[in-house]
C-alpha positions in Angstrom: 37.6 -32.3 28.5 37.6 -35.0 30.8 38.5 -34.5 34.7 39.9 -35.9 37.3 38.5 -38.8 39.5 37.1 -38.2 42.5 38.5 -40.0 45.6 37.1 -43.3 46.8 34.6 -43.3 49.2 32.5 -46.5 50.6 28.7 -46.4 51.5 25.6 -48.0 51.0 22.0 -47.4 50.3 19.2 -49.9 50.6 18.0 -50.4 47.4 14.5 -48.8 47.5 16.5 -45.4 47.8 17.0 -45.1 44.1 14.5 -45.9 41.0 15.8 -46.4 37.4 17.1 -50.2 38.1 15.3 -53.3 37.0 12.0 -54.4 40.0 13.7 -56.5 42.1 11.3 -58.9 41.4 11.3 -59.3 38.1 15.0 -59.4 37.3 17.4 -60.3 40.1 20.7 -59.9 37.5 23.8 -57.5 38.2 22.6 -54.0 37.6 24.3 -50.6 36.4 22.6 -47.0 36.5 24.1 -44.0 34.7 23.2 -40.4 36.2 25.1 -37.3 34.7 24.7 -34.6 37.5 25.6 -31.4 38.7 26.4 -32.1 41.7 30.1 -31.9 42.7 32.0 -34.8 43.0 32.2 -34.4 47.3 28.8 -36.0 47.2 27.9 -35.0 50.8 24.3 -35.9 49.6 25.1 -39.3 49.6 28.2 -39.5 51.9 27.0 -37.5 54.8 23.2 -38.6 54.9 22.2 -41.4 57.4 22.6 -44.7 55.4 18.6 -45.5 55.3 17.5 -42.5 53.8 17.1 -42.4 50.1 19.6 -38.7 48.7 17.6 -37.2 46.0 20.2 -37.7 43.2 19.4 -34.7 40.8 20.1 -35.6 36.7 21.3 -33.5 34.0 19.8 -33.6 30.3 21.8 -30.6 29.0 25.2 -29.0 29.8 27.0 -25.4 28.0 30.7 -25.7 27.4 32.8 -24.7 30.3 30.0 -26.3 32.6 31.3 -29.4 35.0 29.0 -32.6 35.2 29.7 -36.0 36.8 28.7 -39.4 35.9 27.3 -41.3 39.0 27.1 -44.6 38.5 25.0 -47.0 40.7 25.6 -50.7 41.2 22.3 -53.1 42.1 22.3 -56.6 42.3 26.1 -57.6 42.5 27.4 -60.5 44.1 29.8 -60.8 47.4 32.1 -63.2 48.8 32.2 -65.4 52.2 33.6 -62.4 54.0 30.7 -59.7 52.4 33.2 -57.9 49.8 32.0 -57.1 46.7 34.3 -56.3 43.6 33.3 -54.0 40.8 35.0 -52.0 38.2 33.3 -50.3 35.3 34.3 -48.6 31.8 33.0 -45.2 30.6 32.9 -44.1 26.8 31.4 -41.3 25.5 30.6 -40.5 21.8 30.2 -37.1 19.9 26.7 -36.6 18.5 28.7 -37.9 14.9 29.0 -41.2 17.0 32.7 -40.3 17.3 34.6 -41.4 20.4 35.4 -38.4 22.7 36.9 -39.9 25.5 36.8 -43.2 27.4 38.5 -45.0 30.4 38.3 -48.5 31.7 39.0 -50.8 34.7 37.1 -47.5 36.8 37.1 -48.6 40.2 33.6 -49.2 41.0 33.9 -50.8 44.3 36.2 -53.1 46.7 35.5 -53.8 49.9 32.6 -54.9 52.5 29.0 -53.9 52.1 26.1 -54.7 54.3 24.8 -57.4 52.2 23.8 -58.1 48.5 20.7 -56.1 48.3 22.2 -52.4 48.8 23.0 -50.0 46.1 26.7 -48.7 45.7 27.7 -45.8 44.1 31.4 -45.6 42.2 34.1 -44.5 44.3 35.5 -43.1 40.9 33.2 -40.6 39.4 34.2 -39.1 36.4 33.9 -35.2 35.8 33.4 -34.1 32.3 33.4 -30.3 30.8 33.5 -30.0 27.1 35.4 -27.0 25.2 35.0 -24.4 22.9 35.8 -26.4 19.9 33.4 -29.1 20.6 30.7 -30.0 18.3 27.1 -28.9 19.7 24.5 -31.8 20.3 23.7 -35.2 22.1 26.7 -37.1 23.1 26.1 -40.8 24.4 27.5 -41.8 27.8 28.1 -45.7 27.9 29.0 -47.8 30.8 29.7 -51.3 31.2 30.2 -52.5 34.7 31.8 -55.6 35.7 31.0 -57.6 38.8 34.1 -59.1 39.0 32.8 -61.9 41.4 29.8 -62.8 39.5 32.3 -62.6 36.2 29.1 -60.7 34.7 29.1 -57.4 33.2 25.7 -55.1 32.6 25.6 -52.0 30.1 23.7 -49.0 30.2 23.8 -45.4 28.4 22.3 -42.4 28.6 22.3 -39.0 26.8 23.5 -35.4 27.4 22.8 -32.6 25.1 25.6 -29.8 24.5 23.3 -26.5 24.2 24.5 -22.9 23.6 24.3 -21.2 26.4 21.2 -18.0 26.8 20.5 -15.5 28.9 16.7 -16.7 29.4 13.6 -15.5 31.0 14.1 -17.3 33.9 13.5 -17.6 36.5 10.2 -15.3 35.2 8.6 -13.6 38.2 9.8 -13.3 41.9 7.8 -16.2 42.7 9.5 -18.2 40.7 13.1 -16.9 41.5 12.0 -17.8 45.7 11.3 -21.1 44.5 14.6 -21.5 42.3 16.4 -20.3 45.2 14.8 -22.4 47.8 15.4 -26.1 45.2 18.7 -24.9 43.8 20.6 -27.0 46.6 18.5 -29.9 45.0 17.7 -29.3 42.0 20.9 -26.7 40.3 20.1 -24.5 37.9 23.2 -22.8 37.0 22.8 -21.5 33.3 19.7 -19.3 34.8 22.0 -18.0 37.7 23.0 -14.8 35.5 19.7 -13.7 34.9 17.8 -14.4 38.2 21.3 -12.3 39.5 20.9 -9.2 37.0 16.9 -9.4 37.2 15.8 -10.6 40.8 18.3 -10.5 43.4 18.3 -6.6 45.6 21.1 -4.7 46.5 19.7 -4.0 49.8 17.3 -5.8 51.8 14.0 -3.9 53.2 16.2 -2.2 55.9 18.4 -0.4 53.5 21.3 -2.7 54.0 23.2 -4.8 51.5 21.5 -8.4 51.2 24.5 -10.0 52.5 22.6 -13.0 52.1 21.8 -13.1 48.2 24.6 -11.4 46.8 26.6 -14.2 48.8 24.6 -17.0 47.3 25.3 -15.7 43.7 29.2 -15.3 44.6 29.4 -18.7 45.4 27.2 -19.7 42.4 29.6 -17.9 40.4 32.6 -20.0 42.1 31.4 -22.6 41.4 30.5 -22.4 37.9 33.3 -20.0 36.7 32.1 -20.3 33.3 29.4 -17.8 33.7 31.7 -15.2 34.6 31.9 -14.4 31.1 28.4 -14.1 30.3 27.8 -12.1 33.2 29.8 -9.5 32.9 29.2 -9.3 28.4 26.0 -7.9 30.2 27.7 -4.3 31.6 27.5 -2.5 28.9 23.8 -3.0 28.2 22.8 -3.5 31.7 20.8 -0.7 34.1 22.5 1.1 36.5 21.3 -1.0 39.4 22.4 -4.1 36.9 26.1 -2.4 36.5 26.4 -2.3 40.2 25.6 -5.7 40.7 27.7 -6.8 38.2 30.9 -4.7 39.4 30.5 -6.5 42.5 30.4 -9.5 41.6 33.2 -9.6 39.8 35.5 -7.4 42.4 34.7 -10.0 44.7 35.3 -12.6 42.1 38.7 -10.9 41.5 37.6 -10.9 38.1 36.7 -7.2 37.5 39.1 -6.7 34.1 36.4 -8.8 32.3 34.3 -5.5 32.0 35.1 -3.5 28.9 36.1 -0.2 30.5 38.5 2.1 30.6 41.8 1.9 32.7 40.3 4.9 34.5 36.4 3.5 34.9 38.2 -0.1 35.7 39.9 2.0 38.8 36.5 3.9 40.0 34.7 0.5 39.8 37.4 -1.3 41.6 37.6 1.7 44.6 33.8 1.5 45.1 33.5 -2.2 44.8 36.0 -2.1 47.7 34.0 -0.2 50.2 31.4 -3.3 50.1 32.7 -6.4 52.2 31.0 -9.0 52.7 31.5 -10.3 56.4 33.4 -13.8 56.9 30.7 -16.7 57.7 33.2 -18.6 58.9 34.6 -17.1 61.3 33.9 -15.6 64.6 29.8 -15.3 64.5 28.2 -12.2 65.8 25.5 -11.5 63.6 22.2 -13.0 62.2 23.9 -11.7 58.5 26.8 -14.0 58.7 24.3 -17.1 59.6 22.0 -16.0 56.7 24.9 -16.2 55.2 25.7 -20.0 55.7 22.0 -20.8 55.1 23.1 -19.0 51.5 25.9 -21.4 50.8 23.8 -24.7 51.6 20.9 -23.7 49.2 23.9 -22.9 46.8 25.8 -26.0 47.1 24.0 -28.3 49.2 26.9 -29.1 50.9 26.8 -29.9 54.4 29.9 -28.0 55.1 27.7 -24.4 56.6 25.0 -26.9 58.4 28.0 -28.0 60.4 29.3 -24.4 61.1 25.4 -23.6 61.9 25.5 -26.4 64.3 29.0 -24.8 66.1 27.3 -21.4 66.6 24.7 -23.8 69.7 28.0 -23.3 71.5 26.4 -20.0 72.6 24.4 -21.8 75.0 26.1 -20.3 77.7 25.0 -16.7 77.0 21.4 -17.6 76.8 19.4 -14.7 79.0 22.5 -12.1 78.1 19.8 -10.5 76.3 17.3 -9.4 78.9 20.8 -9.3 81.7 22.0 -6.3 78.8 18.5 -3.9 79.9 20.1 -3.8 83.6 24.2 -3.9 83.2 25.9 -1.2 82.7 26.2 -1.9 79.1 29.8 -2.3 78.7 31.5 -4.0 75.2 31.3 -7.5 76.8 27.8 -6.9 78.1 27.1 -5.9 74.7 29.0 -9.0 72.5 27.7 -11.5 75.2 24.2 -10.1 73.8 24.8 -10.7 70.2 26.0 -13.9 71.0 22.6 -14.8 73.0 20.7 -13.7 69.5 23.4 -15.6 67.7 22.3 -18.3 69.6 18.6 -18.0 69.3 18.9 -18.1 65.8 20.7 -20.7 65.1 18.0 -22.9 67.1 15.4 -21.5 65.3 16.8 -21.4 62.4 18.0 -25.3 62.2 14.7 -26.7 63.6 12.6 -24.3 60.9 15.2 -25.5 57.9 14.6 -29.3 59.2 11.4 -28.8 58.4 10.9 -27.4 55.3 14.0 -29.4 53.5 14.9 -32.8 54.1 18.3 -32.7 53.2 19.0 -30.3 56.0 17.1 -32.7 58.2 19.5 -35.9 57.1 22.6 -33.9 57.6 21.9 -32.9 61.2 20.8 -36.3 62.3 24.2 -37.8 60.0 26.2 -34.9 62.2 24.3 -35.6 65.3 24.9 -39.3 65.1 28.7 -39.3 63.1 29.5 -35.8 63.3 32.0 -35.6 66.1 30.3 -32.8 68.2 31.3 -31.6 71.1 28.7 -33.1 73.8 26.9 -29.0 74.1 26.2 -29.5 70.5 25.2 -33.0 70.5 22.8 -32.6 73.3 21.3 -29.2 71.9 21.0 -30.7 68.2 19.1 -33.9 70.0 16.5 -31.5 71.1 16.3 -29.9 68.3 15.8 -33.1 66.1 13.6 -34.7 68.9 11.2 -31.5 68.8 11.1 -31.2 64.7 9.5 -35.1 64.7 7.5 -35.2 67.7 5.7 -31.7 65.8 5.6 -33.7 62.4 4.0 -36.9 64.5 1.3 -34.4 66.1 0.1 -33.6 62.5 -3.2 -35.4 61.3 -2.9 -38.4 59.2 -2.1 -39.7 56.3 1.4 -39.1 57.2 3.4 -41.8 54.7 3.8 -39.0 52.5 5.5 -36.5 54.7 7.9 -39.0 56.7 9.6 -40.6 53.2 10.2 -36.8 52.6 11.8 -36.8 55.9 13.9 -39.3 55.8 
């Protein structure tokens, strides 16, 4: 089934930031690359990142049916006009494993309009989402582009394949170790046909304090969301799944609003439903006055690896102004605002800890907050506070030993 175009958007990147073109120096012809990915067709990755970095564009070999792709295609090499415009438009195909046409569109709009110079790389401003149905024939299908640089009147073809597999429950993630590790590269790396069994086999009910793992159970919801195809598979587990399992499950879907796709009883369908509802997950974005609902947010980025909760993270240094409310709470007289001013200190404290340790340990993060810092449209509290933030992450990564070259292109 072929979906709708995504908007057109306009950026560059210099050309070092992606591989799979032709060397520079050994072929300086229009070039086309062809990247089927899960990432959603927003592309904040490559959008909302600061224009010399180099996004880490994940690829997809296989897809299930009901499962959304994108083809992301890359222009190298084109030429421009006197005034720096370029003009490219491009035509997608692509063929059942019989060789088959399944669907294919033309005069795409690659891109129109300025660009630095020559030597960037430009991504389509129409990607093309694809999810193939029930009746579709499992096996490789062949994507083919040709791409047209309209000024050059050259065109350059490239294709790729994509396997349709039948969808499994798996083994993994296998260990707990591994499912930390999925967890932490899912933003980067997605991989949503293992979400139902690192759900059903990894992910607590509660944390170590007894309380539900608002955090967890939140990434999976929006896992879920965002790949509603799973729903079914996830829930033809119930009947065989433990007790722990059936809980997890029953949630999921309440909060899905999807709980009739358990085979149960009218009655048992009621019991679920009035337990499920007890459970509610707090609201991330709104009013923040707890450490949960930034976990939260930290949740939907290594979900989506959109920079939508960074920015939200980023509001919450607003709370700057009750900095010390939690040592001023030991000698008030403890009233509700003495209290809330309190939370709002240790909502505060997070957040700063929280952004500069995520900077760190994942680039993306890091790219977004200086995009944000730099284009974002903060107010001048947040601007100032991310700038310190930022400023403090790199001079600590400059203080390490060398070789540093590694480190820094992982930066930025």
């Amino acid at each position: 089934m072929l979906m709708k175009t995504s908007k057109y958007l306009v950026l560059v990147l210099f050309l070092f930031g992606l591989s799979g073109f032709a060397h520079a120096g050994s072929d300086t012809s229009f070039d086309v690359l062809v990247v089927p990915t899960l990432l959603d067709s927003e592309m904040d990755v490559w959008y909302k990142t600061p224009p010399d970095s180099a996004p880490a564009i994940n690829a997809v070999s296989a897809v299930t049916k009901g499962q959304t792709f994108q083809i992301a295609v890359f222009f190298s090499r084109y030429q421009i006009d006197k005034k720096n415009n370029a003009d490219i438009t491009y035509d997608v195909q692509l063929k059942k494993p019989d060789g088959s046409p399944y669907f294919e569109q033309k005069g795409l709009k690659g891109y129109a309009g300025k660009t630095l110079r020559a030597d960037v790389v430009l991504l389509c401003g129409n990607m093309v989402g694809v999810s193939f149905d029930p009746e579709d024939p499992w096996g490789d299908y062949t994507i083919s582009v040709i791409a047209h640089d309209n000024i050059a009147k050259t065109s350059k073809s490239k294709s790729v394949k994509i396997m349709l597999s039948k969808w499994s429950l798996g083994e993994k993630p296998a260990t707990f170790e591994d499912f930390d590790k999925w967890y932490q590269d899912y933003h980067v790396a997605p991989k949503p046909n293992e979400a139902v069994y690192a759900y059903l086999t990894h992910e607590p009910l509660q944390d170590k304090k007894g309380e539900l793992a608002f955090a967890g159970l939140y990434f999976f919801k929006v896992v879920f969301v965002e790949n509603k195809y799973l729903v079914d598979h996830l829930a033809s587990r119930f009947e065989k799944a433990t007790e722990e399992q059936q809980k997890k499950i029953i949630l999921m879907l309440h909060w899905l609003n999807m709980l009739d796709k358990i085979k149960a009883t009218p009655e048992e369908k009621a019991a679920y439903k009035a337990w499920a509802s007890q459970v509610v997950l707090p609201d991330p974005y709104g009013e923040t006055l707890s450490g949960g609902q930034q976990d939260m947010l930290w949740a939907e980025f290594f979900a989506t690896g959109k920079i939508r909760p960074i920015r939200k993270l980023i509001s919450n240094l607003e709370y700057s102004k009750y900095k010390g409310s939690i040592e001023a709470y030991k000698e008030s007289k403890k009233t509700e605002e003495d209290k809330l001013n309190a939370y709002k200190d240790a909502v505060f404290q997070s957040a700063v800890w929280s952004l500069a340790s995520n900077c760190k340990q994942h680039a993306l993060v890091a790219k977004y907050c200086i995009y944000l810092h730099d284009n974002g449209k903060l107010s001048a509290n947040e601007k100032s506070l991310l700038g310190v933030i930022l400023s403090k992450v790199f001079s600590q990564d400059n203080e390490k030993e060398q070789p540093k070259h590694e480190q820094k292109n992982n930066r930025l």
